[in-house]
C-alpha positions as CSV (number, residue, x, y, z in Angstrom):
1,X,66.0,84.1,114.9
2,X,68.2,83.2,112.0
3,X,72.1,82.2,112.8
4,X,74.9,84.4,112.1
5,X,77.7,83.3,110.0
6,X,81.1,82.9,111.5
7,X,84.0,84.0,109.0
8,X,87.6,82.6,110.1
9,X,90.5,84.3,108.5
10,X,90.5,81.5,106.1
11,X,87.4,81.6,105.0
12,X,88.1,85.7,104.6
13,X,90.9,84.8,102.6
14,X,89.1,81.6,100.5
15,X,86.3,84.4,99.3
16,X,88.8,86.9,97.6
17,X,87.7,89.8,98.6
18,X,91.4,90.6,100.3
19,X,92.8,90.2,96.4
20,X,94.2,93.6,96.4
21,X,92.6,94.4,93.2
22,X,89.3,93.1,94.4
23,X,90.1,95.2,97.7
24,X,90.6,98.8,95.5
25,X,87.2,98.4,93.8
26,X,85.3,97.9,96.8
27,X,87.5,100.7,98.7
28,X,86.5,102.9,95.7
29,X,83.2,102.6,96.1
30,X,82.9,103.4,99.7
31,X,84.6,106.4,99.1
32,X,82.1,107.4,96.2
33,X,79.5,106.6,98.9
34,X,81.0,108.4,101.5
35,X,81.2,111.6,100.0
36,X,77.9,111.4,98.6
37,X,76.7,111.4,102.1
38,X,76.2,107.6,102.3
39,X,77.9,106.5,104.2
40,X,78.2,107.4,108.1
41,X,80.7,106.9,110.6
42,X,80.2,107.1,114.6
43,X,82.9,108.7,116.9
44,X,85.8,106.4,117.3
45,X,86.4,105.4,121.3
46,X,89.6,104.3,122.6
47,X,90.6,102.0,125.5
48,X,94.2,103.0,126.0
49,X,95.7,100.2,128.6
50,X,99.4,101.3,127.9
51,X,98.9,105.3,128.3
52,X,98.4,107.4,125.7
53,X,101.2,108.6,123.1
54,X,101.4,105.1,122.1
55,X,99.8,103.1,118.9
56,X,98.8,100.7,121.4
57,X,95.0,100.3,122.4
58,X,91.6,99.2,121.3
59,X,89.6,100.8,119.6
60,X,86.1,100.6,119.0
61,X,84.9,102.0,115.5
62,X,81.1,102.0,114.0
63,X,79.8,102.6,111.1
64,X,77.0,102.6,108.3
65,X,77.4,101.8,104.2
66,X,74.1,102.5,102.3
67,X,73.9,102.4,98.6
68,X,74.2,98.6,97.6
69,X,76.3,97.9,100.3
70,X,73.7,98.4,102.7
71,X,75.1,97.4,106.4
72,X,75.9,98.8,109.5
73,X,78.3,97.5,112.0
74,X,81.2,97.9,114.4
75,X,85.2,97.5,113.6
76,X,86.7,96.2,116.9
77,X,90.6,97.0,116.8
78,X,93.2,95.6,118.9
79,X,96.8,96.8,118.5
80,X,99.6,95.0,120.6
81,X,103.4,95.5,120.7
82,X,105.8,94.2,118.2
83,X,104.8,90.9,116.9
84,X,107.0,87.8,115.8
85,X,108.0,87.9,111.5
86,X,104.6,87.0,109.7
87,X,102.5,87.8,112.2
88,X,100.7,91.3,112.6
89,X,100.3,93.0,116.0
90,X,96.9,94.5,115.2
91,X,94.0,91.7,115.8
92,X,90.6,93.1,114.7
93,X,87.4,91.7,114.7
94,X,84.0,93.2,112.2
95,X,80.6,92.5,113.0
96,X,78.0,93.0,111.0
97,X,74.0,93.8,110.6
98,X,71.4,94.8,108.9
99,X,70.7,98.1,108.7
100,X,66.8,97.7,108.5
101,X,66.1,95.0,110.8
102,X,69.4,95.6,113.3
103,X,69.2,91.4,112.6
104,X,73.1,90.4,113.0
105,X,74.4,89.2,109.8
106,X,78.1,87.7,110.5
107,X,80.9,88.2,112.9
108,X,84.2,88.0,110.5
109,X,87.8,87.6,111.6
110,X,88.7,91.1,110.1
111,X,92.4,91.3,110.6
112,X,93.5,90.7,106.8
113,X,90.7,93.0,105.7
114,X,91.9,95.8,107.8
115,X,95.5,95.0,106.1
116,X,93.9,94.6,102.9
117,X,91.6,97.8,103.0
118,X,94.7,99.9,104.5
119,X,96.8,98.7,101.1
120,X,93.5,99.7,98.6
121,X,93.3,103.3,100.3
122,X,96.9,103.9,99.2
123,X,96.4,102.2,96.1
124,X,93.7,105.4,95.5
125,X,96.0,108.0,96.4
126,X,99.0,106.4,94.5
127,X,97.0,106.0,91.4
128,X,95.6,109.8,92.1
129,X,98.4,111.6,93.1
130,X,101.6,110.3,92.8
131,X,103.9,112.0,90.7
132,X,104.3,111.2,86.5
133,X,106.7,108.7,85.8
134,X,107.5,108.4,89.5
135,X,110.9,105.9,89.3
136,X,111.8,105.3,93.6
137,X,109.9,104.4,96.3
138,X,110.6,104.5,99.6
139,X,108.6,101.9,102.4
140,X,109.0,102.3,106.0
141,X,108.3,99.6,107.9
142,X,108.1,96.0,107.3
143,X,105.7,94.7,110.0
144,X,101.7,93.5,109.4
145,X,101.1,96.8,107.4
146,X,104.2,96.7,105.3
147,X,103.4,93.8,102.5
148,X,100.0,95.6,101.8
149,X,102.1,98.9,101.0
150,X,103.8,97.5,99.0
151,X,101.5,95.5,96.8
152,X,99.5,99.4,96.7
153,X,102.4,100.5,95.0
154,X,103.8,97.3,92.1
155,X,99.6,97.5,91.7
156,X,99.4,101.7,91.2
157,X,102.7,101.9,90.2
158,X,103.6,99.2,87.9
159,X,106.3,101.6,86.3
160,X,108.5,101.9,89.4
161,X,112.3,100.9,89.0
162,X,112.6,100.4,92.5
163,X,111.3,100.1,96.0
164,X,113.8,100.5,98.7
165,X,112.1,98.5,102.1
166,X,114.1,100.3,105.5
167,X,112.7,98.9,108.9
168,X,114.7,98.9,112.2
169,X,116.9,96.2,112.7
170,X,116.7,95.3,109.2
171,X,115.6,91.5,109.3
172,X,111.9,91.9,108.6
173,X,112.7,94.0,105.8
174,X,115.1,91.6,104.1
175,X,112.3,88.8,104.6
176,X,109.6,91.3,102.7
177,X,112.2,92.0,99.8
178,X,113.2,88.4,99.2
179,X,109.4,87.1,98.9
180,X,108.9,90.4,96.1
181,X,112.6,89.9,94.7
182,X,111.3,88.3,91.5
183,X,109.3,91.0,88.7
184,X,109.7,94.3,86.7
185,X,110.7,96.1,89.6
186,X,113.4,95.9,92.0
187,X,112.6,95.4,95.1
188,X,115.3,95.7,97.8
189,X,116.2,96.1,101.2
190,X,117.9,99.2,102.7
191,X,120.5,99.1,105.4
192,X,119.6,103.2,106.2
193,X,116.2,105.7,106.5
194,X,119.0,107.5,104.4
195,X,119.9,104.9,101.6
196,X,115.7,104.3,101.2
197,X,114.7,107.8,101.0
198,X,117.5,108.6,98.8
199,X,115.9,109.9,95.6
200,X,113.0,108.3,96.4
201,X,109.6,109.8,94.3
202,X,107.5,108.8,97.1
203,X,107.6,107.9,100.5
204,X,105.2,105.6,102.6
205,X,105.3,105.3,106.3
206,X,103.8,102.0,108.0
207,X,105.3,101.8,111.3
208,X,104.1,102.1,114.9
209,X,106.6,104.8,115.8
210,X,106.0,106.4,119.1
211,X,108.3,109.6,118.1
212,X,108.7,111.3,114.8
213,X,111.6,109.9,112.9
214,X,111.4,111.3,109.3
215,X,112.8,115.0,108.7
216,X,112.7,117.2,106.4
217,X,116.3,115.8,105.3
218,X,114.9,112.8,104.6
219,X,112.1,114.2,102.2
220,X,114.2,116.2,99.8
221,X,113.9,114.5,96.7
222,X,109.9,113.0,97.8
223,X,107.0,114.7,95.9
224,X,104.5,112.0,97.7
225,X,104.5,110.9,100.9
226,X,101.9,108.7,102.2
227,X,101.4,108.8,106.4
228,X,99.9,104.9,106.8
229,X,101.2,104.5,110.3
230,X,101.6,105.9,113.7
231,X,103.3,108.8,114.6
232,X,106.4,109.3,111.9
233,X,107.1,112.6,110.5
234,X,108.8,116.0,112.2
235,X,106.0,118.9,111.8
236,X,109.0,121.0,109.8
237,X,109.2,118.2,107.3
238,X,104.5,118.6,107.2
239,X,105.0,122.2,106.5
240,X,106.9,121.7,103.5
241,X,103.8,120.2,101.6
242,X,102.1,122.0,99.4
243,X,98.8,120.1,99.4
244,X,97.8,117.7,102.3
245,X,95.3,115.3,101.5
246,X,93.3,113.5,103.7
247,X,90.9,110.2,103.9
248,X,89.1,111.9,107.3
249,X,89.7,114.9,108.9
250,X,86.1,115.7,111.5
251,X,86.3,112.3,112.6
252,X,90.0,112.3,113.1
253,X,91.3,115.4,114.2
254,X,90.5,115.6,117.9
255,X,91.1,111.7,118.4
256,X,94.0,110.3,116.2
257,X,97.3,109.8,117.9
258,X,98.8,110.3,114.0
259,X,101.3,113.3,113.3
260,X,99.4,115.3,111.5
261,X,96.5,115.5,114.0
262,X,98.4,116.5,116.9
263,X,100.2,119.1,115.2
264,X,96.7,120.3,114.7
265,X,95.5,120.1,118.2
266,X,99.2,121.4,119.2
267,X,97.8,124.8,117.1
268,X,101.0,124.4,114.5
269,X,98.7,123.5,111.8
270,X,96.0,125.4,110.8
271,X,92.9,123.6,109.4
272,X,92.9,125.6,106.2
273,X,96.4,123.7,105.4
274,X,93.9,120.7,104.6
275,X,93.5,120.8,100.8
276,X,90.4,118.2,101.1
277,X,89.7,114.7,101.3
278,X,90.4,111.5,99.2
279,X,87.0,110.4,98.7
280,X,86.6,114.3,96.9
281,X,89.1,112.9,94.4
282,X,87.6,109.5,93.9
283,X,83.9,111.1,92.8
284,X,85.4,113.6,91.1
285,X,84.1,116.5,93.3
286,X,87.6,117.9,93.8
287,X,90.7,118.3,91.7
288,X,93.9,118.0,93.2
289,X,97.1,118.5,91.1
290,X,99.3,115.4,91.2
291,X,102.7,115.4,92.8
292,X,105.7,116.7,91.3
293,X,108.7,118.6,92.2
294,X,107.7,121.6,92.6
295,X,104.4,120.4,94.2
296,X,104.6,118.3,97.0
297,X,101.5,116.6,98.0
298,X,101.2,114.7,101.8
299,X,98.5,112.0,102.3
300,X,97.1,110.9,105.7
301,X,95.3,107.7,105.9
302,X,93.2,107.7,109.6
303,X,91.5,104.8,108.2
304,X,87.7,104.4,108.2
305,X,85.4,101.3,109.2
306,X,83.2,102.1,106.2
307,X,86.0,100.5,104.2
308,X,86.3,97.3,106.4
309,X,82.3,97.1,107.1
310,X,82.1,97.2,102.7
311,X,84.8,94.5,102.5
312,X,83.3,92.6,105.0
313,X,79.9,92.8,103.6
314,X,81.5,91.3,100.1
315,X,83.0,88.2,102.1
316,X,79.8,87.6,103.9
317,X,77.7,87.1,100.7
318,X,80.5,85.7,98.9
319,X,80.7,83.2,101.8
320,X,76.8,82.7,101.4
321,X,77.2,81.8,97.5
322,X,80.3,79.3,98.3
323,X,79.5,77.5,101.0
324,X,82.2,78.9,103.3
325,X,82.1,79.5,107.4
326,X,80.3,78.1,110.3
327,X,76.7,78.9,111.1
328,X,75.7,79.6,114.3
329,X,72.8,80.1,116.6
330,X,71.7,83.7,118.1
């Protein structure tokens, strides 16, 4: 049988394809495919070794791509406690094959395209749904997530005054300012949840919180907000949206340990709250009006492995053209 290709993180990163702008485009066209009805993904499964109410398990996530993508392939997802400065505490691994054959193509270190994919998802919904002239940002969370985020929103956003960065304890959010200090817009770290989401246009949460943090207090002034992380916002501060978008909801809704699932399963949100999904956007299948402030617009990302298998595939022919990773024997 042929050998597999073996894709270290730095032969991931030597191809490109985690570029954020190279990420969006191959995000966008997984969504396109996805609502077309090409694209399929398998019911998640979750090894919880920490009990459950926690972002801490791993999870096993299949999926297929068709179109010119053309793979099939499993996302395997670890996600550990707090991890040092620079380091993420989510560790995933993406193997892939082809969809014809089942022959296995590559097994890729898929921790940065998991990052990378997360960042090009909000990317979509910034560019889609983020209020006009949008001047304050608010990022919560500075951890493996955080640096993604915010490259989403100087790349969707390029006319934003200022991003506030608020994480607890405040030192990893200082580090992620300084390295984004330099450009058109400012890009500071906030000593408060209050100072960040003061004024802010938008909001994005990327953090692993076990307990709701954000309130509707804190969302006054936010026409946006994007749900990245774990489990963040209050449901009172949910109900104030007018339009709730989401990136999955079938897949999601009786597995996801995010907010706006377990409200869901909890009964306080009914499913015809869910305006429609992303991908609906992205084809053009479904208008949604953008953010302002008198329409307030909540997006959920669950995250799909269609997103990270269509990434992946990009790095592994990439890989193939450049000369880049270690064959092995099957």
């Amino acid at each position: 049988m042929d050998p597999i290709l073996w894709l270290s993180g730095a032969d991931v990163a030597a191809t490109g394809v985690c570029d954020l702008e190279q990420t969006a485009g191959i995000v966008q066209e997984a969504f396109r495919l996805y609502d077309g009805g090409q694209a399929v993904i398998a019911p998640e499964a979750a090894l919880r070794l920490h009990g459950a109410g926690q972002d801490r398990a791993c999870y096993s996530l299949p999926a297929y791509v068709g179109g010119q993508v053309g793979v099939c392939g499993l996302k395997w997802s670890a996600h550990g406690s707090a991890a040092k400065p620079g380091q993420s505490r989510i560790h995933a691994a993406v193997v892939l094959n082809d969809p014809d054959s089942g022959r296995p193509l590559a097994v890729l270190n898929g921790t940065e395209i998991g990052a990378a994919r997360t960042g090009a998802v909000t990317a979509a919904a910034l560019s889609r749904l983020a209020p006009a002239g949008a001047r304050k940002a608010a990022l919560c969370g500075a951890g493996g997530q955080a640096e993604r985020q915010l490259q989403a929103l100087l790349l969707a956003l390029p006319g934003l005054e200022e991003i506030a960065i608020w994480s607890r304890g405040g030192v990893r959010s200082r580090l992620l300012a300084d390295r984004y200090a330099v450009g058109g817009t400012a890009v500071r770290a906030a000593e408060t949840l209050e100072e960040a989401a003061e004024g802010a246009d938008v909001v994005i949460a990327a953090t692993s919180a076990s307990s709701p943090y954000l309130t509707a207090r804190h969302l006054e002034s936010v026409s946006l907000y994007c749900h990245i992380g774990f489990h963040e916002i209050a449901f009172e501060a949910v109900d104030r949206f007018d339009s709730i978008v989401v990136d999955a909801w079938e897949e999601a809704r009786a597995v996801s340990g995010q907010s706006l699932f377990r409200y869901w399963r909890e009964g306080l949100l009914p499913e015809e709250r869910i305006t429609g999904k992303l991908g609906a956007i992205v084809s053009g299948a479904l208008a949604v009006p953008r953010a302002a402030p008198g329409q307030r617009v909540m997006f959920d990302a669950f995250g799909l492995p269609i997103f990270d298998l269509s990434v992946a595939k990009a790095a592994y022919l990439r890989a193939r053209e450049m000369g880049l990773g270690t064959s092995l024997p099957w």
